[in-house]
C-alpha positions in Angstrom: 118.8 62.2 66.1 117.4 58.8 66.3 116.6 57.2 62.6 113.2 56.3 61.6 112.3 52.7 61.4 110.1 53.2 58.5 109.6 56.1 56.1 107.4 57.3 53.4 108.8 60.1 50.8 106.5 62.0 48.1 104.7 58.3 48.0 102.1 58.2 45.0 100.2 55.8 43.7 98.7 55.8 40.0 96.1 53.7 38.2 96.2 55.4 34.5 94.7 58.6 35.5 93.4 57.8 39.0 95.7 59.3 41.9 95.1 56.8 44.7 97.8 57.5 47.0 99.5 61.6 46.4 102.5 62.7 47.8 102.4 61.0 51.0 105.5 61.6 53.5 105.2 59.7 56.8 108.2 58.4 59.3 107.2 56.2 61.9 109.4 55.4 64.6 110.8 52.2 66.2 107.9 50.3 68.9 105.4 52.8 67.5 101.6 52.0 66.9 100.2 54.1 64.2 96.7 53.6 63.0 95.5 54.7 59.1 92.2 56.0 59.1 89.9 57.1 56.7 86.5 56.8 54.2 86.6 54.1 51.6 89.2 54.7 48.7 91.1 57.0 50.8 94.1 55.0 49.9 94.9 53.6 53.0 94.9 50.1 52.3 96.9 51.4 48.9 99.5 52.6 51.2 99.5 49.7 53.2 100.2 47.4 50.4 102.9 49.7 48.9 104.6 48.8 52.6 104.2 45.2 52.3 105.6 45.2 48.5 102.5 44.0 47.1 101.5 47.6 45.1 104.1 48.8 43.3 104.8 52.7 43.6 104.0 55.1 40.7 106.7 57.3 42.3 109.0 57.9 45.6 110.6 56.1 48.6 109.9 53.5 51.2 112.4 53.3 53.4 112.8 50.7 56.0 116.1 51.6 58.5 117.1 54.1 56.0 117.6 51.8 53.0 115.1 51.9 50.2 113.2 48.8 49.6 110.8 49.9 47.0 112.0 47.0 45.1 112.7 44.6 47.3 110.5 41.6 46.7 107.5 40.5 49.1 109.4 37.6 51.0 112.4 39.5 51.0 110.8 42.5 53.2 110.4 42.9 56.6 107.0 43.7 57.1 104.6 41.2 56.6 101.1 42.1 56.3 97.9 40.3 58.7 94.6 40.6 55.7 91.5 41.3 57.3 90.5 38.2 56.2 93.2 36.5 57.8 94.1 34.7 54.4 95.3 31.5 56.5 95.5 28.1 54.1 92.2 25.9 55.1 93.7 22.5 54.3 97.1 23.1 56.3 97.0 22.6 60.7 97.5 25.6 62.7 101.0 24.3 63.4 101.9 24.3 59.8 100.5 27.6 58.4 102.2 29.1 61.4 105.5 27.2 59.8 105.0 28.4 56.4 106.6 32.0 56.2 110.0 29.8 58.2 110.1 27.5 55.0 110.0 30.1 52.5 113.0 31.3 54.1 114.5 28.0 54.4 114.8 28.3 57.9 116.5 25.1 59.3 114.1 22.4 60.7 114.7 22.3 64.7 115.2 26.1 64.5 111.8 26.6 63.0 109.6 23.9 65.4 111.1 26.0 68.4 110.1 29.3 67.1 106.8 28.2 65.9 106.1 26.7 69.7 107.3 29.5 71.3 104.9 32.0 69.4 101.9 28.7 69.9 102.3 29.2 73.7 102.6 32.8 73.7 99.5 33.6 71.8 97.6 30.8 73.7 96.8 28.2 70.7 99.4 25.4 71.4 97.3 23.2 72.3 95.6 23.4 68.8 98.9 23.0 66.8 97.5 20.0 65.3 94.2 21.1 64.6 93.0 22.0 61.2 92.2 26.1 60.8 89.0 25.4 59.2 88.1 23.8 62.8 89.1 27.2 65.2 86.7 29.9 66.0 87.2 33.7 64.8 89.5 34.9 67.4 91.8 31.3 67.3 91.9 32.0 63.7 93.1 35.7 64.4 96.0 34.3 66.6 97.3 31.9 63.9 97.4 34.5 61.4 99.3 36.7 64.1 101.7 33.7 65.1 102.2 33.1 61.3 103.5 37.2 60.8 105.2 37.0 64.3 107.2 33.7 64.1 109.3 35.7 61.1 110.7 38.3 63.9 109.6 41.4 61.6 110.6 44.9 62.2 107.0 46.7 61.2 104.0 44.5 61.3 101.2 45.5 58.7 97.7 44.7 59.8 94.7 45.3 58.0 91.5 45.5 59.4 92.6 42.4 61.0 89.5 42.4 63.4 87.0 43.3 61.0 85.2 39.9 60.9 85.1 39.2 65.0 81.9 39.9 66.8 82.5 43.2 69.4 83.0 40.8 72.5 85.5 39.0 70.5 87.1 42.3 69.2 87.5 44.1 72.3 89.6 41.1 74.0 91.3 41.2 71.0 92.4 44.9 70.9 93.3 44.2 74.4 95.8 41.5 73.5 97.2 43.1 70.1 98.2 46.1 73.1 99.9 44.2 75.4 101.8 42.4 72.7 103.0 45.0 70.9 104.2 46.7 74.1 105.8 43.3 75.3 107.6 42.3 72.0 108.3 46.5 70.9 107.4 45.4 67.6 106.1 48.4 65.0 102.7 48.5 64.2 100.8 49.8 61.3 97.7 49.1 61.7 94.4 50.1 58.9 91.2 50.1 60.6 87.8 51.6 59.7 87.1 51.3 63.4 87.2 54.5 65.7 87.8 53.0 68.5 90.3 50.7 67.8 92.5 53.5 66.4 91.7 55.8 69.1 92.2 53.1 72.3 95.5 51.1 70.5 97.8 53.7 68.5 100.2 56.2 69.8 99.4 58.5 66.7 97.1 58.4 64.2 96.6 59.5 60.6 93.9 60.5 58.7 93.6 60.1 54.8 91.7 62.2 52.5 91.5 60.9 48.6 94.8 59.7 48.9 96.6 62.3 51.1 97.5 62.9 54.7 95.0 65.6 55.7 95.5 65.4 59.4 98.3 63.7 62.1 98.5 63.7 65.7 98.0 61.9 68.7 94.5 59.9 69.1 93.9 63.4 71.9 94.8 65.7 68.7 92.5 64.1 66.6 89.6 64.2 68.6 89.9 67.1 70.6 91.6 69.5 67.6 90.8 68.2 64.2 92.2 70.8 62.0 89.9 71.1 59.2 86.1 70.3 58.2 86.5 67.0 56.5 88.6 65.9 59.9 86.0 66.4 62.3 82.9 65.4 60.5 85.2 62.0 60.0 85.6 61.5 63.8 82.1 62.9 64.2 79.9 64.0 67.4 80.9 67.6 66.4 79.0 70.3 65.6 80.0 72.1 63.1 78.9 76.3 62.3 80.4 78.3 59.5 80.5 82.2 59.5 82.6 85.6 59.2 85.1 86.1 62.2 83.9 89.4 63.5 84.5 91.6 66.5 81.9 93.9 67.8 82.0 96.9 69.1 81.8 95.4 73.1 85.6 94.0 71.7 83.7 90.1 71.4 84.9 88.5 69.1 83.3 85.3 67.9 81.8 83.2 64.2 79.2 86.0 63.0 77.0 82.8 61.5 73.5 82.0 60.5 73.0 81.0 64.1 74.2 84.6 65.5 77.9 85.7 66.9 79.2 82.9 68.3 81.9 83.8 71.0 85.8 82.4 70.8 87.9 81.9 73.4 91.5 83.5 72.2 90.5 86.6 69.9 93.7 87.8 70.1 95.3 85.4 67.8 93.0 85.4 64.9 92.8 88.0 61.9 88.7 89.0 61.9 87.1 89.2 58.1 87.9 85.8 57.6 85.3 82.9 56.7 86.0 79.9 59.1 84.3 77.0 60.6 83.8 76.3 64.5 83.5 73.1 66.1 82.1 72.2 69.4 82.5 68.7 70.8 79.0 67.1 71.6 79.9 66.4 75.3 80.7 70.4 75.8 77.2 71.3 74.4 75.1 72.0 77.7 70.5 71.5 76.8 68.1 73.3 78.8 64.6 73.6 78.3 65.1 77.3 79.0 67.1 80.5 78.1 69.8 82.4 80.0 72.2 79.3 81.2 74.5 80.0 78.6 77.3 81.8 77.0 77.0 80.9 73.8 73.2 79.8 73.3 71.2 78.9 70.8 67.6 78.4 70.7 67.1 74.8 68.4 64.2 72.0 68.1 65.1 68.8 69.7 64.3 66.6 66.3 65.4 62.7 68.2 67.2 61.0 70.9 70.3 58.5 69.9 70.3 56.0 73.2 74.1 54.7 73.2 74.6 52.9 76.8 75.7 55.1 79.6 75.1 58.4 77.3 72.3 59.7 74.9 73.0 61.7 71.8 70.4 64.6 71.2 69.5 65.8 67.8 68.8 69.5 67.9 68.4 71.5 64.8 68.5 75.6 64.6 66.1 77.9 63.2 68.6 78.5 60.4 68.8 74.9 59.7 72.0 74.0 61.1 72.3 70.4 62.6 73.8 70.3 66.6 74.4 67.1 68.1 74.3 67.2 72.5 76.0 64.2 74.5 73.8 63.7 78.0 74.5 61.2 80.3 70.7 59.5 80.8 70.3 61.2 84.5 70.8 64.8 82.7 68.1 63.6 79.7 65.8 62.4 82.6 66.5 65.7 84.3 66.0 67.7 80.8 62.6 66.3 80.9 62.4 67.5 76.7 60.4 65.4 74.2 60.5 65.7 70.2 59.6 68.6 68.5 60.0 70.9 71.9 62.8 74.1 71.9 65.2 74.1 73.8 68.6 75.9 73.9 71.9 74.4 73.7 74.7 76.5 74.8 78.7 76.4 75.4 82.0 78.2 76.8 83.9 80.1 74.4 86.6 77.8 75.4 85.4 75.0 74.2 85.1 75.8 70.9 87.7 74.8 67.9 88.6 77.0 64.6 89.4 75.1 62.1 92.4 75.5 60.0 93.3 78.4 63.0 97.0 78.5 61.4 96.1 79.8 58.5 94.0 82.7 60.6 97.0 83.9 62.5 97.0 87.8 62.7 100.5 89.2 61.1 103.2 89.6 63.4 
């Protein structure tokens, strides 16, 4: 079996009697992309600094190719860290604070000119070496902080929220580039971001923190197709979410007996009835007419607003019993809809297209 590059055991993080990070185990292997997600205070930018040796832990492991480097110090690590706010030295030249991190080590002089062109031309900004960093714009900034980490040929590159500060042009070409590197040069990644669609469209897997722990891991498709509990898929959002009593009635249905009615399941076979749960339905599976009968699972709602977002609009529909349900609709289907504020309508979905959350723990006894 293949090591780990990088590996987390029982990680914890205390300040006096604030858990901030809690019994976090995570490996992540060689050329991987992983993003951190998560709510502010989450812990993880806490975890991220533990990585980079700047936090120390309260308790547990890092481990970096399977030797412990929980007390290594910064500049002897490697895994350097990008800051979100780039934290590049104003009154150096692009050339020099790309140089810096080769000093520290006392790399010798001709060695450390040609690495620091070679990382210049790659990331496009030679012909600024000379140039003060105070004079670049935001995304020339971005690629000197990323020559500076790069130049030191690290195993796992930390980056936190390093595009925070672009404009969304500016952070789209950038996401675009930070792929294509990381795929050319096979570098690791660890990458915080606040940003759902930078985690979702860059990282092979992606974890979500919950005050301070792991609450779910997968592939970006896990995450947003099968988040496995409430806090999870509120977090990604466009889900509607309805709680209820599994129940089967006497037609063999079995479905979320909720404050909305029974609302039908796809697999009834695997799943222990009497037990409270929580179904999710994507907002692009929720079908809207204006009137009954078109659906399996329908429910009559108000249609409160409309949410224009490009090429789709989100409808804000909310039940009798109070419950919120948000419909995706591409603008041709709204125009066809032909639904104003304030009318009923009915949204509706397959049984198949709903999600139980936390479904493991509703497995029926062998």
């Amino acid at each position: 079996m293949t090591q780990p590059l990088l590996e987390l055991h029982n990680l914890n993080k205390s300040y006096g009697t604030f858990e901030a990070v809690k019994d976090i185990d995570l490996t992540v292997d060689t050329g991987e992309f992983l993003a951190i997600m998560g709510p502010s205070g989450c812990g993880k930018t806490t975890t991220l600094r533990m990585m980079a040796g700047l936090e120390e832990p309260t308790r547990g492991d890092i481990r970096l190719e399977g030797q412990q480097i929980n007390d290594l110090p910064v500049w002897q690590r490697e895994t350097p860290l990008v800051w979100q706010n780039l934290a590049l030295f104003p009154y150096m030249t692009v050339r020099e604070n790309v140089e810096f991190g080769l000093r520290m080590k006392k790399v010798p002089g001709p060695e450390r000119q040609q690495r620091c062109a070679e990382w210049l031309e790659r990331l496009g900004i030679a012909g600024f070496a000379d140039r003060n960093v105070a004079k670049l714009s935001g995304g020339q900034r971005q690629r000197v902080a990323l020559a500076r980490s790069l130049v030191l040929q690290p195993k796992v590159l930390l980056l936190d929220e390093p595009l925070s500060a672009l404009d969304a042009h500016m952070s789209i070409r950038m996401q675009g580039e930070l792929k294509r590197l990381q795929r050319e040069l096979g570098i690791t990644f660890v990458y915080v971001t606040h940003s759902h669609s930078e985690a979702f469209s860059l990282a092979d897997r992606v974890v979500i923190m919950n005050a301070g722990r792991i609450e779910q891991l997968g592939t970006p498709q896990d995450i947003f197709l099968r988040p496995k509990s409430r806090f999870v898929a509120q977090f990604v959002g466009g889900i509607s979410l309805f709680s209820g009593m599994l129940k089967t009635t006497r037609e063999g249905k079995v479905g979320i007996d909720s404050a909305d009615g029974l609302l039908q399941i796809a697999d009834p076979a695997s799943v222990q009835t009497g037990t409270k749960c929580d179904l999710a339905v994507r907002a692009d599976r929720i079908n809207v007419t204006t009137q009954p009968g078109w659906g399996t699972n329908e429910v009559p709602c108000t249609l409160m607003s409309e949410e224009f977002a490009g090429a789709v609009v989100n409808l804000h529909l909310e039940t009798a019993a109070g419950t919120g349900i948000v419909a995706q609709l591409q603008q041709r289907d709204l125009e066809r809809l032909s639904a104003r504020a304030g009318q009923q309508v009915y949204a509706s979905w397959h049984p198949e297209d709903g999600v139980l959350l936390g479904v493991t723990a509703l497995k029926a006894a062998a």
